[in-house]
NUBA-554435 format. One line per 8 residues: their letters; for each residue x negated, y negated, z negated of N, C-alpha, C. Coordinates in pm, 1 decimal. Each point is the difference from the previous one (the first is absolute). Layout:
<recs>
A	X,Y,Z,X,Y,Z,X,Y,Z ~ ...
</recs>
This chain:
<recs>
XXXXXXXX	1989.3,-223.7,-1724.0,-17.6,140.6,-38.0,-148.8,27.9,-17.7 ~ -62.0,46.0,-140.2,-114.7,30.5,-15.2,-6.3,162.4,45.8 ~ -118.1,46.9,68.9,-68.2,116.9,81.6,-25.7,62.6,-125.5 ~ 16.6,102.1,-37.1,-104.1,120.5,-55.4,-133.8,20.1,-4.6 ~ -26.1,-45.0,100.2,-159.4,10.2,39.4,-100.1,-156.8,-29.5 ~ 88.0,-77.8,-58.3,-81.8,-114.0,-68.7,-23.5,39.7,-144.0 ~ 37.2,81.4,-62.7,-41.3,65.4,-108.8,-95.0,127.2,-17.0 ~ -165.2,-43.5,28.1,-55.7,67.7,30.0,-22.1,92.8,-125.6
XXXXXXXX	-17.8,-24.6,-140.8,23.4,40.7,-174.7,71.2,131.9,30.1 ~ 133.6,-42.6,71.4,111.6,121.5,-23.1,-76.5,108.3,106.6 ~ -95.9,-23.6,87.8,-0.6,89.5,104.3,-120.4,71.4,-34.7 ~ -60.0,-36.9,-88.5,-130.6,37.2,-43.4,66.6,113.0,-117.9 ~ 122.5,-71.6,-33.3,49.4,124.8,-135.7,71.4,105.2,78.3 ~ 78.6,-33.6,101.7,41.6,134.4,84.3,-70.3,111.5,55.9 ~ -129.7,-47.3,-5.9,-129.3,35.8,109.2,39.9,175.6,-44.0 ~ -50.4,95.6,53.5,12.5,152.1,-14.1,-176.8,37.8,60.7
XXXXXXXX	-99.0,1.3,-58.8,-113.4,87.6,53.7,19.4,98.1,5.2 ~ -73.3,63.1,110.1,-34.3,91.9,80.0,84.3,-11.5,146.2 ~ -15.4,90.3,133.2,91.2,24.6,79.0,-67.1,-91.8,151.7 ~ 28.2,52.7,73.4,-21.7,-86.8,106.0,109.2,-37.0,93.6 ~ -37.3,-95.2,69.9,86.6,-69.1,97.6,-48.2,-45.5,153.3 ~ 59.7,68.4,72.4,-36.6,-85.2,158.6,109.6,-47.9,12.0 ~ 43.7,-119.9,49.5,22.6,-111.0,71.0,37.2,-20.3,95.3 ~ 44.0,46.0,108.2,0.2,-10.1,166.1,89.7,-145.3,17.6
XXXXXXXX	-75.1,-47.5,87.1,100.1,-183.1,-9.1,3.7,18.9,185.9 ~ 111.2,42.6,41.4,1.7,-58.5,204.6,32.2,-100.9,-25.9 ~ -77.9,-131.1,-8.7,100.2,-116.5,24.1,7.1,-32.2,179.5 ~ 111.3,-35.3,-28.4,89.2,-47.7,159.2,26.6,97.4,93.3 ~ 21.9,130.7,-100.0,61.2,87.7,82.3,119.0,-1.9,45.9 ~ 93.5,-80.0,-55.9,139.2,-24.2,84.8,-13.7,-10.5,74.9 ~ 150.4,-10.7,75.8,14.0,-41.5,205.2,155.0,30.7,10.9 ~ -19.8,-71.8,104.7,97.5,-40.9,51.1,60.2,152.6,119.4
XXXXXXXX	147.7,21.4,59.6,-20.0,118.4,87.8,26.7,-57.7,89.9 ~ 8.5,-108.2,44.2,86.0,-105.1,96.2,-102.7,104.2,169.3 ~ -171.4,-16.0,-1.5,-80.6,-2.8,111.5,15.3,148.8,-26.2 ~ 38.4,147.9,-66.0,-60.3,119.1,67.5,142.1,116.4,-28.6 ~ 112.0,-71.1,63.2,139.6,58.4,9.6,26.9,66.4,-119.5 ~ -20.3,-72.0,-115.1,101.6,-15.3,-88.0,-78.7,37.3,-119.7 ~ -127.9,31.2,6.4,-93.0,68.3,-146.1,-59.4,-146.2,27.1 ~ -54.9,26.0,-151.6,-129.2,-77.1,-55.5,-135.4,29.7,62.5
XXXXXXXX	-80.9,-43.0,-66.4,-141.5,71.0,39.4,32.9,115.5,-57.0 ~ 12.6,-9.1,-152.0,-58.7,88.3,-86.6,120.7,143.0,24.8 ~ 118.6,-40.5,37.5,105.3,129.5,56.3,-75.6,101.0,112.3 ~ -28.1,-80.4,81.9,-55.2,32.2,152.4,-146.3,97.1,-24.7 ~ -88.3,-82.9,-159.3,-144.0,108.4,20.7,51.5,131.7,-55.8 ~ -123.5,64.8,-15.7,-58.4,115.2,-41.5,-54.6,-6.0,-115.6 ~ 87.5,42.0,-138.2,-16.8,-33.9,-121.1,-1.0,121.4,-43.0 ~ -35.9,127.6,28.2,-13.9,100.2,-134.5,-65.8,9.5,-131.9
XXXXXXXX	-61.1,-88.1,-33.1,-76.0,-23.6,-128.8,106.0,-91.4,-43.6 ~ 27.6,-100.8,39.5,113.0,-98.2,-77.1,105.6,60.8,5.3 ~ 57.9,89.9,38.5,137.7,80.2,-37.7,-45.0,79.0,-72.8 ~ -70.6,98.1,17.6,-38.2,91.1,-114.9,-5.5,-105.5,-139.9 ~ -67.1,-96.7,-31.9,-47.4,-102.5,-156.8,178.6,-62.3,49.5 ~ 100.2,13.4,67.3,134.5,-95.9,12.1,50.1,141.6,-94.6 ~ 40.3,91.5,46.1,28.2,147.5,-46.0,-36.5,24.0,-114.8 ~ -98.4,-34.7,-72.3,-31.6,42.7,-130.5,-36.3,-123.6,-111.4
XXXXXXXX	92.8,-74.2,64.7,-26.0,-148.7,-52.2,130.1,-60.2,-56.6 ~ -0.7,-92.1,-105.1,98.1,-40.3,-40.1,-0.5,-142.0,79.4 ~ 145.4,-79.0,54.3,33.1,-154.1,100.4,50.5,-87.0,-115.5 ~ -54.7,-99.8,40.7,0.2,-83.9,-103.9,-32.3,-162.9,70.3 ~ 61.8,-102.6,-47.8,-82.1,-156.7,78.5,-21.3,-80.5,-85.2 ~ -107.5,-60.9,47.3,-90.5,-117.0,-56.6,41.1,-95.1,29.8 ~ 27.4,-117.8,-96.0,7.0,-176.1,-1.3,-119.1,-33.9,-21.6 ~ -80.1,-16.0,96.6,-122.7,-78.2,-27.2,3.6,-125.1,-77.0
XXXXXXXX	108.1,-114.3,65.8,-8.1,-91.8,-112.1,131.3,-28.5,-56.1 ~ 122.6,-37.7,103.3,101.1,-22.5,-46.8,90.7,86.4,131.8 ~ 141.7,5.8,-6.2,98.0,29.0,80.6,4.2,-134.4,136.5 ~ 19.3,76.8,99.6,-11.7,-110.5,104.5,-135.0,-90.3,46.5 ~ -114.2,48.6,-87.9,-116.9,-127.7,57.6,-85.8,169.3,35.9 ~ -50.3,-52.1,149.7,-90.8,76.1,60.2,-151.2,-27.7,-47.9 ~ -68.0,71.2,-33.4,-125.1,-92.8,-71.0,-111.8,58.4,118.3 ~ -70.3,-77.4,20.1,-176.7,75.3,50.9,-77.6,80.1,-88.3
XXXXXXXX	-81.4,40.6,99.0,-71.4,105.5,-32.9,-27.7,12.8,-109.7 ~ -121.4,-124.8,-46.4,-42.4,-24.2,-118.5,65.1,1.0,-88.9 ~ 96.4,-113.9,-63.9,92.2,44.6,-84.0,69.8,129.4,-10.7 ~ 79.7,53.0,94.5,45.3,150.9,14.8,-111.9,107.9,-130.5 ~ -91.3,-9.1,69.0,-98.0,127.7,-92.5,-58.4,-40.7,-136.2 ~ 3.2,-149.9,33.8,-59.2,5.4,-166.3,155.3,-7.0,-105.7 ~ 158.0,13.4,37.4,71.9,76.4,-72.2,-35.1,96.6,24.1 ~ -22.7,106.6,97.6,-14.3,180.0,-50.6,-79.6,-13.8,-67.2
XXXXXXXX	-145.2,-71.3,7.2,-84.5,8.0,-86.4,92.3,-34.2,-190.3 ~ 66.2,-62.3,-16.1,24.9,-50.5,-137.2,8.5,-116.6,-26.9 ~ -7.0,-58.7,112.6,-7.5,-197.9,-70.5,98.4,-32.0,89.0 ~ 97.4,-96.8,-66.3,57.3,-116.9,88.5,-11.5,-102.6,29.8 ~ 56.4,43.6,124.5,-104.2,-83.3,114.4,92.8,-194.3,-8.5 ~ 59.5,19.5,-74.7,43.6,-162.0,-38.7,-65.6,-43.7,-77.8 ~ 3.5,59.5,-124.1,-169.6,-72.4,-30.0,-87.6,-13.5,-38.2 ~ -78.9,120.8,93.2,-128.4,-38.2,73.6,4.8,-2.1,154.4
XXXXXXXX	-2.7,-134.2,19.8,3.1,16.4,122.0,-145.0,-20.1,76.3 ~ -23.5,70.2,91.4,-132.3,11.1,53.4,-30.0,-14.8,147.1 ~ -78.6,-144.7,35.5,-8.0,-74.5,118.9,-62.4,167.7,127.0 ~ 81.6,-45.0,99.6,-126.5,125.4,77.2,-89.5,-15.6,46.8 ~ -70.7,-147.2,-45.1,-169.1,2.6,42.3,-69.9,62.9,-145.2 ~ 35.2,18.8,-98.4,-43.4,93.6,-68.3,-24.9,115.4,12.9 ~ 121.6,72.3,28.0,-1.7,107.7,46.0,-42.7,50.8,130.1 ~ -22.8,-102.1,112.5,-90.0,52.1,114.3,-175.7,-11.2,-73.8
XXXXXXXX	-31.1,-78.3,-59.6,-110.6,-47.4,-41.2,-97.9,156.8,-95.6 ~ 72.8,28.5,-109.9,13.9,112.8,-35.7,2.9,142.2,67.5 ~ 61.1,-34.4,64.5,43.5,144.7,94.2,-147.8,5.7,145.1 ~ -58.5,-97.1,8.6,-155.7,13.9,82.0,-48.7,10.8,-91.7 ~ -6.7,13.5,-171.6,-102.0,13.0,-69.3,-62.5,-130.1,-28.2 ~ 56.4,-122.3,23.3,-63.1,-124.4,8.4,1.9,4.7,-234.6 ~ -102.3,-48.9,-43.9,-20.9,-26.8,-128.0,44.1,-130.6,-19.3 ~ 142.3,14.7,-103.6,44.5,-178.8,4.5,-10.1,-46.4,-129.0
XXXXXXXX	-66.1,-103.6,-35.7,-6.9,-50.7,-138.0,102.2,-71.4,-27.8 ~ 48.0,-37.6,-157.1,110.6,-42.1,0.1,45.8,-131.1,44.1 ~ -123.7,-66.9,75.0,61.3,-147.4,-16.8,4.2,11.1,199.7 ~ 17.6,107.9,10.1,-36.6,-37.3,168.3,178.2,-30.8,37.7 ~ -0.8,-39.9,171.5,137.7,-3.8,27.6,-8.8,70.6,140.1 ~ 82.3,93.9,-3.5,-32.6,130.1,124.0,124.0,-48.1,93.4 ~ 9.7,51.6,189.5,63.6,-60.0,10.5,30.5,122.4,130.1 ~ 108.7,44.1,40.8,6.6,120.0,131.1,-9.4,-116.5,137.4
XXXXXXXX	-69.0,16.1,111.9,-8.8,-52.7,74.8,22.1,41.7,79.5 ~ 37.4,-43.7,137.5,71.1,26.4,142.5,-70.0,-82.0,119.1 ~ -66.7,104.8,90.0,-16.5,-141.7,127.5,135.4,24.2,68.4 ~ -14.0,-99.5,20.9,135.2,-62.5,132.6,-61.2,-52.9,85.5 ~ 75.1,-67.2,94.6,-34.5,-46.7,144.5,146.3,-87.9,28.8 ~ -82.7,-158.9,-9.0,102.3,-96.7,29.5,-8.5,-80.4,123.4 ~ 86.1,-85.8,92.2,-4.8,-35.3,65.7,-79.7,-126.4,19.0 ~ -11.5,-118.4,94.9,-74.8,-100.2,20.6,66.2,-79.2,-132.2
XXXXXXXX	169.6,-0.8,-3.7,-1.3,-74.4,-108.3,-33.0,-6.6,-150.0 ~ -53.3,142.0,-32.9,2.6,31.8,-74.6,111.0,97.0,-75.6 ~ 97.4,17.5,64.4,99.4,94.7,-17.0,-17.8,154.6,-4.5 ~ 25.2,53.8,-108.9,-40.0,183.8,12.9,72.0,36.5,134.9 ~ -56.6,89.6,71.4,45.4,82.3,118.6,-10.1,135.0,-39.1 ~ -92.8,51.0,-75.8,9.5,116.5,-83.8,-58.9,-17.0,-127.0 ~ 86.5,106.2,-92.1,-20.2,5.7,-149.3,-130.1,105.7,-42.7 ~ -56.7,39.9,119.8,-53.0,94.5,-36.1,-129.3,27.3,64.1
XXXXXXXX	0.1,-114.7,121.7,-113.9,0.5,73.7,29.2,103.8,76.6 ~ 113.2,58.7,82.0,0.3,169.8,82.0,-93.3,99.4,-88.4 ~ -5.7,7.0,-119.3,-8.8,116.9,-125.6,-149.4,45.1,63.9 ~ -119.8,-97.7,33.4,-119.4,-16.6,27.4,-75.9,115.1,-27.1 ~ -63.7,64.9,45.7,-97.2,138.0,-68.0,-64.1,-21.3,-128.4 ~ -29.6,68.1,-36.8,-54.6,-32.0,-177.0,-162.3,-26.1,19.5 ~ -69.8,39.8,117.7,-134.0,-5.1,87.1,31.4,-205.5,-8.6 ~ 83.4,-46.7,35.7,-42.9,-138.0,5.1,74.7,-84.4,-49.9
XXXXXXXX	55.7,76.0,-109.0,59.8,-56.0,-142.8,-159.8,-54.2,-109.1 ~ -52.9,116.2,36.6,-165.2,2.8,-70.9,-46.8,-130.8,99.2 ~ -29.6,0.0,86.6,-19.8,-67.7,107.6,13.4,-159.1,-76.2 ~ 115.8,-52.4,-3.2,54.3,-48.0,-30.5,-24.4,-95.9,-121.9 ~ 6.0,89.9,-115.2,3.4,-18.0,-180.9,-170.6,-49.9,15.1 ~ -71.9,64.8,49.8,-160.4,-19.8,8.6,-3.6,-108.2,72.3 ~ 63.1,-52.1,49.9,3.6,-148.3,113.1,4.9,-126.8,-137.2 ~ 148.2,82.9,-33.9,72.9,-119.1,-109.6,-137.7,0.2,-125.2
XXXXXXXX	-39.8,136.2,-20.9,-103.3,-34.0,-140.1,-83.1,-52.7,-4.9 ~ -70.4,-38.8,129.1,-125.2,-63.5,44.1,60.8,-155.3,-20.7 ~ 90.7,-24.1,89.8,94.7,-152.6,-30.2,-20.5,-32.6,-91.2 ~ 36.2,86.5,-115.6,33.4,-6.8,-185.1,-97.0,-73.0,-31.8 ~ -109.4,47.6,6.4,-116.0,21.3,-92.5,-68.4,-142.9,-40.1 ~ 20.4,-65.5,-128.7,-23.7,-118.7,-29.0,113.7,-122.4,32.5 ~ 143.0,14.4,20.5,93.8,-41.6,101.1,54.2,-83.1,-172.2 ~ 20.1,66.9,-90.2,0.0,-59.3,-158.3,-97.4,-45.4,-68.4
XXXXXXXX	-22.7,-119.1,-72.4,-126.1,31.8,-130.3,29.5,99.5,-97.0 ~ 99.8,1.5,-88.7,73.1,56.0,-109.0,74.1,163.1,12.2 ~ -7.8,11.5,100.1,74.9,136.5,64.9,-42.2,80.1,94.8 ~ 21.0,126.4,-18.5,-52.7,86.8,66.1,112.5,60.3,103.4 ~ -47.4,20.4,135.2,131.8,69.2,85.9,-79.1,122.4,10.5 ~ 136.4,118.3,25.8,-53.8,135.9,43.3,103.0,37.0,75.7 ~ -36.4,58.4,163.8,121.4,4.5,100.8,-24.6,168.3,53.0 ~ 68.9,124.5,-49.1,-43.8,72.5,8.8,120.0,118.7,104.8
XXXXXXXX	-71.4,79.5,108.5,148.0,75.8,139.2,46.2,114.3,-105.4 ~ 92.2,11.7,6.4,146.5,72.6,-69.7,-7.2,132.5,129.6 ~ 57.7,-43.9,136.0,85.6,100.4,81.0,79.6,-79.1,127.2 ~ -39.8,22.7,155.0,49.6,-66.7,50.9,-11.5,-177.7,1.8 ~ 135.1,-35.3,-38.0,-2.3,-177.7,-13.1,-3.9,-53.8,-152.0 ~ -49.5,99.1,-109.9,29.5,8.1,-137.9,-161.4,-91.3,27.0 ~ 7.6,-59.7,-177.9,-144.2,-48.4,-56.0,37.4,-7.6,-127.3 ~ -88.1,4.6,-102.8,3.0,-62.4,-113.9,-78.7,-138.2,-14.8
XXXXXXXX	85.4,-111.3,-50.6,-135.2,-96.8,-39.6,51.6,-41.4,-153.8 ~ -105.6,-35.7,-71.5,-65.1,-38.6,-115.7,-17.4,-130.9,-74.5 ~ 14.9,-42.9,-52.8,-56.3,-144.4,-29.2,-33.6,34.4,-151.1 ~ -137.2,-47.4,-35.3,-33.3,53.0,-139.1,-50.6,-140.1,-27.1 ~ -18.8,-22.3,-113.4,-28.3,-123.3,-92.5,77.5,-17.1,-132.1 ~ -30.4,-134.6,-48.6,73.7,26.9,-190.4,104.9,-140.0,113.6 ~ 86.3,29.3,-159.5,127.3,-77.7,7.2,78.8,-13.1,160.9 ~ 39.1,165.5,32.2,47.7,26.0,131.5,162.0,49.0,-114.9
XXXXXXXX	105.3,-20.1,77.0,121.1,63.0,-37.5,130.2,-55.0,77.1 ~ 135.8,17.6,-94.5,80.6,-38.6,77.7,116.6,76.0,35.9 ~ 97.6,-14.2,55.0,98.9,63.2,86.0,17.0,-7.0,122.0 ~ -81.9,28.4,53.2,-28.2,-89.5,171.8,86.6,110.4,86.6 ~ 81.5,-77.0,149.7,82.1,7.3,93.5,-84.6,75.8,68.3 ~ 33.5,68.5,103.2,-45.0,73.8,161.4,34.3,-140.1,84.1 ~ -147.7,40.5,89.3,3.7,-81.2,126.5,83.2,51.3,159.8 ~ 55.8,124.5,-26.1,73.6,68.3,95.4,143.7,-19.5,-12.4
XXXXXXXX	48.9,-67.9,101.9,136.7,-27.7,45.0,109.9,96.9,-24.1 ~ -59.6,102.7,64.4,46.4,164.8,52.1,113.4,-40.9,62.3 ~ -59.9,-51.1,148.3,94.2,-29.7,101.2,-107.5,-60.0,111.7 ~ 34.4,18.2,83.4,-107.3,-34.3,146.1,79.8,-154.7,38.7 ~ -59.7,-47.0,58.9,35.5,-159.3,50.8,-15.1,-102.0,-95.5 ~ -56.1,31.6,-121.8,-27.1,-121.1,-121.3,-160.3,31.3,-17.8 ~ -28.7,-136.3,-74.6,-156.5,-7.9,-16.8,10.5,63.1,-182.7 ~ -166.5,73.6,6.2,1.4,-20.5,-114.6,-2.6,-44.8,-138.7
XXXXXXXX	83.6,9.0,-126.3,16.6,-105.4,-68.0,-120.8,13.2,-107.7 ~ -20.5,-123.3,-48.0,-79.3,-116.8,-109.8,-21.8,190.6,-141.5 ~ -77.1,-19.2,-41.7,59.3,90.8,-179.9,16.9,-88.3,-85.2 ~ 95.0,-22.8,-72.6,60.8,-71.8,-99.0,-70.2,80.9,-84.8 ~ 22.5,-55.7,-140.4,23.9,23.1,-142.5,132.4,-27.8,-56.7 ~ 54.1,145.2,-39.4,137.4,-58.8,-98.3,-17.7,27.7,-177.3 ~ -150.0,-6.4,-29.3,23.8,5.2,-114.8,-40.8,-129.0,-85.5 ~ 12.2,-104.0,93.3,-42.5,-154.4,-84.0,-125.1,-35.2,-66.4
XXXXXXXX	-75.3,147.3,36.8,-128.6,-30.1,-131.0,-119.5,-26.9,139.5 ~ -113.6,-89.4,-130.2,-107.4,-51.3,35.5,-53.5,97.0,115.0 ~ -40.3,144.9,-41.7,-48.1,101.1,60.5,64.8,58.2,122.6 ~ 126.4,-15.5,-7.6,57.6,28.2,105.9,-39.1,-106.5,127.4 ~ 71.0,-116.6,-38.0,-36.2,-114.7,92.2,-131.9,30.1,105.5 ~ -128.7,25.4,-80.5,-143.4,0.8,9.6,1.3,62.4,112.3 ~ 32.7,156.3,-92.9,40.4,134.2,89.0,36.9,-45.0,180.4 ~ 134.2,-35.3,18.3,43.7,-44.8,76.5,-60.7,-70.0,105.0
XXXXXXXX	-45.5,-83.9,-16.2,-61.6,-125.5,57.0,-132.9,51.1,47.6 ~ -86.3,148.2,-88.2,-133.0,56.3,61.3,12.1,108.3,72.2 ~ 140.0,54.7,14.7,75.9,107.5,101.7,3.9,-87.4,138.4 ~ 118.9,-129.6,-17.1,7.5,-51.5,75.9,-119.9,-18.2,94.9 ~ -86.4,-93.7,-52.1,-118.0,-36.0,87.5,-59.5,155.1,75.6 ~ -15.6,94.7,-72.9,-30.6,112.5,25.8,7.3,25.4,146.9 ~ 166.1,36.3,-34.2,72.0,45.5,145.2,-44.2,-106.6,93.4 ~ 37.1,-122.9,-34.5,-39.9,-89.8,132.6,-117.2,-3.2,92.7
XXXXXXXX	-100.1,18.8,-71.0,-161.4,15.1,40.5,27.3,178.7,11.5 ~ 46.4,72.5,-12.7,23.5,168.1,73.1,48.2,-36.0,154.1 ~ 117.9,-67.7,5.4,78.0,2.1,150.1,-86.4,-46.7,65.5 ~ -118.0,-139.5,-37.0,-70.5,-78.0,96.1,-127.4,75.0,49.5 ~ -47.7,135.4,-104.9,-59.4,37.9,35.2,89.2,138.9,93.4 ~ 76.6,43.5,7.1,34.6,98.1,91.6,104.5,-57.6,111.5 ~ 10.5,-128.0,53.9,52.5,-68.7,63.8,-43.7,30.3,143.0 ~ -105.9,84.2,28.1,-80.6,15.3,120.5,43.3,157.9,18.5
XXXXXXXX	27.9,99.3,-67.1,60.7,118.5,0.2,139.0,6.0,91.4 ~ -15.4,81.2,65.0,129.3,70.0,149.0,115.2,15.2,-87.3 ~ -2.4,100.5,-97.5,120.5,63.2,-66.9,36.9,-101.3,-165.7 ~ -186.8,38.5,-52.8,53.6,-1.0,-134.2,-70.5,-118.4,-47.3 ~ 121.6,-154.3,74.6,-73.7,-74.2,-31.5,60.9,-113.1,-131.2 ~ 82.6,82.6,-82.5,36.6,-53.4,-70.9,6.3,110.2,-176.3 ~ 49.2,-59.7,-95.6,29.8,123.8,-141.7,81.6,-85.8,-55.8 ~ 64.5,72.5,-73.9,119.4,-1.9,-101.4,-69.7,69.0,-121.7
XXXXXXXX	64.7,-14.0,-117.6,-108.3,-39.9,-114.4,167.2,129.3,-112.9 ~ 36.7,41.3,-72.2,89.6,89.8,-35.6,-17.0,58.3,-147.2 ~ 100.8,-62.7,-96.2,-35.5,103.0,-132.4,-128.0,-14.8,-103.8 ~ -65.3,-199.4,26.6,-88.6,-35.0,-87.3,62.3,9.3,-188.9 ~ -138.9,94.4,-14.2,62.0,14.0,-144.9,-106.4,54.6,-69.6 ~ 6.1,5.2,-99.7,-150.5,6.8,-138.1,45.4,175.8,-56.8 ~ -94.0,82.0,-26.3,-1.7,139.3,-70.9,105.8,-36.3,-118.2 ~ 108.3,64.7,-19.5,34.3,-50.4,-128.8,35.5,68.3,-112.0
XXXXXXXX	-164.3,78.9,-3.9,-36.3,126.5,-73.0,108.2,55.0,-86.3 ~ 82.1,107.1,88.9,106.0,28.5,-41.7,-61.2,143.8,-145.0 ~ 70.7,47.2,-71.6,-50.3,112.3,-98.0,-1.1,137.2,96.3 ~ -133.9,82.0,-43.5,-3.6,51.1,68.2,70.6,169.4,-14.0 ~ 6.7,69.2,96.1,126.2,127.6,3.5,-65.1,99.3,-67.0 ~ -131.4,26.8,20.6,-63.9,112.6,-104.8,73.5,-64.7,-154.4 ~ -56.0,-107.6,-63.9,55.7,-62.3,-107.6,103.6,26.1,-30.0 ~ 100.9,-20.3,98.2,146.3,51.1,-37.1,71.8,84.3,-2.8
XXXXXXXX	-91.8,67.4,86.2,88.7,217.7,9.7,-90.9,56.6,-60.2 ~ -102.9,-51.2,-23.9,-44.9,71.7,-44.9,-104.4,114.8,107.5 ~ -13.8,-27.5,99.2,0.1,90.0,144.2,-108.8,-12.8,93.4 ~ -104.9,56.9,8.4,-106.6,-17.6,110.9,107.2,-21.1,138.2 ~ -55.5,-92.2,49.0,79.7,0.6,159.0,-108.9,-56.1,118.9 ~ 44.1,71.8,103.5,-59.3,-52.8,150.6,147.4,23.9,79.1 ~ -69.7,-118.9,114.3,104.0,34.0,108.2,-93.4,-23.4,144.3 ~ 15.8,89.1,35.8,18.7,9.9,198.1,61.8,-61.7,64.1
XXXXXXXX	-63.3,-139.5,93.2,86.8,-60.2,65.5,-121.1,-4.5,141.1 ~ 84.2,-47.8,58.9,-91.0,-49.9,166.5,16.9,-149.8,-2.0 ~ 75.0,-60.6,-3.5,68.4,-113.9,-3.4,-75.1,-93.4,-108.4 ~ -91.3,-114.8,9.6,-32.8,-57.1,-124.2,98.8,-68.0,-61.3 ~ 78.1,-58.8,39.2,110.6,-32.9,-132.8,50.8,89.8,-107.5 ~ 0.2,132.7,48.5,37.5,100.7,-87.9,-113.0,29.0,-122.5 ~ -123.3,-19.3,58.9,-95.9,-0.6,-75.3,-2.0,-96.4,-111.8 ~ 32.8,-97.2,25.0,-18.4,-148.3,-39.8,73.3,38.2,-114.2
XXXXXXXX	107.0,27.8,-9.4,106.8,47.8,-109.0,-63.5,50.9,-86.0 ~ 21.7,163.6,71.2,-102.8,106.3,-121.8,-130.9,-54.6,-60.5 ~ -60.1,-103.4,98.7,-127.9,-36.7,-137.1,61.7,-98.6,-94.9 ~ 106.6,-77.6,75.8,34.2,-110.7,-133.4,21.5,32.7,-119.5 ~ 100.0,137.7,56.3,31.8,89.8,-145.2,-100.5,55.8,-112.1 ~ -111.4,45.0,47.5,-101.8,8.4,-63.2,15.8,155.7,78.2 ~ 15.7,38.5,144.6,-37.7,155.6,17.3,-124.8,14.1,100.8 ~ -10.2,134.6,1.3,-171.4,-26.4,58.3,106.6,47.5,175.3
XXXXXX	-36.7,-123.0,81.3,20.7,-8.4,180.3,-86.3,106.8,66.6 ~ 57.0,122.3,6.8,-92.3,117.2,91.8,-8.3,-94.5,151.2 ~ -57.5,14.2,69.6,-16.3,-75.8,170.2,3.9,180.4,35.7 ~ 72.2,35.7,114.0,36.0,90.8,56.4,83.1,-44.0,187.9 ~ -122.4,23.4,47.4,68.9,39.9,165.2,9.8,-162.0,27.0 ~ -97.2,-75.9,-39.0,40.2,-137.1,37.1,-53.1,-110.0,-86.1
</recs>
C-alpha cells in the first residue's frame, strides 16, 4: 500500500495559503486505570482547557503508520508532520544529535547513546546506568572526548550529554555509511552486542568495524566508574536530508519541545526548534 504522503507534487498542489495552525502533540498520554481505582491518569486530572478544546472540537484518529504497529516517537510525528515514516526512516541518533543542536554534515554517522552498568562479567546489570544525573552524564561524555581525541587517523569522534544516561556520539569522516545494528540487547543479563552492517557495502563494513573499536576503547576507558561503567550505542544512522515542510505546505513552522528528540524532528523537517523551559 502506497501512503499519500510520499507524493510530495500532490501536496504542494493541495497546499491552501494563508491560516494558521497550532499543533498540540501529548505524546504518551495514555494509561492504564489498573494503579488509581479504575481512571487513567488523564480521567483522574484536572483538564478544563482540554474539555473546553474536547467540547468545541471535532474526534477523530490517527494511523500513524499502519493498523496494529505501535510506532515511536520519532516516526509517530514525522507522520503528523506529513511524511511516512516507512520510507523515511530516521535512525534516533539523528534525531537526538539534532535536537542538542549538534550541526551534522552529510557524511557523518550519529548514534543515541546510553551508559549502563555491567557486571564483573561483563553482563548489563542496568540499561541505564540507575538514569545517572545529567551533572555526570557531562561528567562523563568529557571523560570519553578526551579518550577520543586522535583515537582515528581518518576520523573524527564527537561524544556529546543529551539528559540523564542519554549522549550523542558522532563519527565524521568520508566514506562512512551503511545499515548498521544497535549494540543494546534490551534485556539485562546479556553482554553487549558487536554493530554489524546489513547493507553489504564497502562503507558500511568500514563504518562498523570504526564504531566497533570505538565502543571497545569507551568501556575500557569507563571500566573504573561505580555506576556508569559501561554504553550501548542505539539508532546509528546518516541525515537523510529528508524535503523540507516549509517547501511543502508551503508554511513557516516552529515547534516547542523540552525533550531533544522532539527537537531533532522539527529541525529535520526544516522547522525553526524554539528551546523553552529546558
Amino acid at each position: 500500500m502506497t501512503s499519500p504522503f510520499t507524493d510530495f507534487d500532490l501536496m504542494r498542489d493541495l497546499r491552501q495559503d494563508g491560516g494558521k495552525i497550532v499543533l498540540l502533540v501529548m505524546d504518551g498520554l495514555g494509561g492504564l486505570p489498573a494503579a488509581l481505582g479504575g481512571q487513567t491518569e488523564l480521567e483522574l486530572a484536572h483538564t478544563p482547557n482540554l474539555d473546553a478544546l474536547a467540547v468545541s472540537g471535532s474526534l477523530g484518529l490517527s494511523v500513524p503508520i499502519r493498523p496494529g504497529i505501535e510506532p515511536g516517537s520519532g516516526p509517530a510525528h514525522l507522520s503528523l508532520f506529513g511524511y511516512d515514516p516507512v520510507r523515511y526512516m530516521i535512525g534516533r541518533g539523528v534525531l537526538e544529535a539534532l535536537g542538542i543542536g549538534f550541526r551534522l554534515q552529510a557524511s557523518d554517522v550519529a548514534a543515541r547513546g546510553n551508559f549502563s552498568s555491567v557486571d564483573g562479567d561483563g553482563l548489563i546489570t542496568d540499561r541505564r546506568a540507575g538514569r545517572i544525573p545529567t551533572d555526570e552524564c557531562i561528567r562523563l561524555t568529557a571523560k570519553l572526548r578526551e579518550a577520543s581525541a586522535g583515537l582515528f587517523e581518518d576520523c573524527e569522534v564527537f561524544v556529546e550529554p543529551v539528559q540523564e544516561h542519554r549522549f550523542v556520539f558522532v563519527l565524521r569522516g568520508e566514506g562512512l555509511g551503511g545499515s548498521l545494528t544497535d549494540t543494546d540487547p534490551l534485556a539485562v543479563g546479556k553482554r553487549p552486542l558487536p554493530v554489524r552492517d546489513e547493507s553489504g557495502s564497502s562503507e558500511g563494513a568500514r563504518t562498523a568495524e570504526l564504531v566497533n573499536r570505538w565502543a571497545a576503547h569507551a568501556r575500557d576507558v569507563l571500566a573504573d566508574e561505580p555506576r556508569a561503567n559501561s554504553l550501548n550505542l542505539r539508532g546509528l544512522a546518516q541525515d537523510p536530508g529528508l524535503p523540507l515542510f516549509p517547501d511543502i505546505f508551503g508554511m513557516r513552522a516552529a515547534a516547542i519541545a523540552v525533550y531533544p528528540m522532539y527537537r531533532g524532528v522539527a529541525s529535520l523537517v526544516g522547522m525553526e526548534a524554539i528551546r523553552f523551559g529546558g
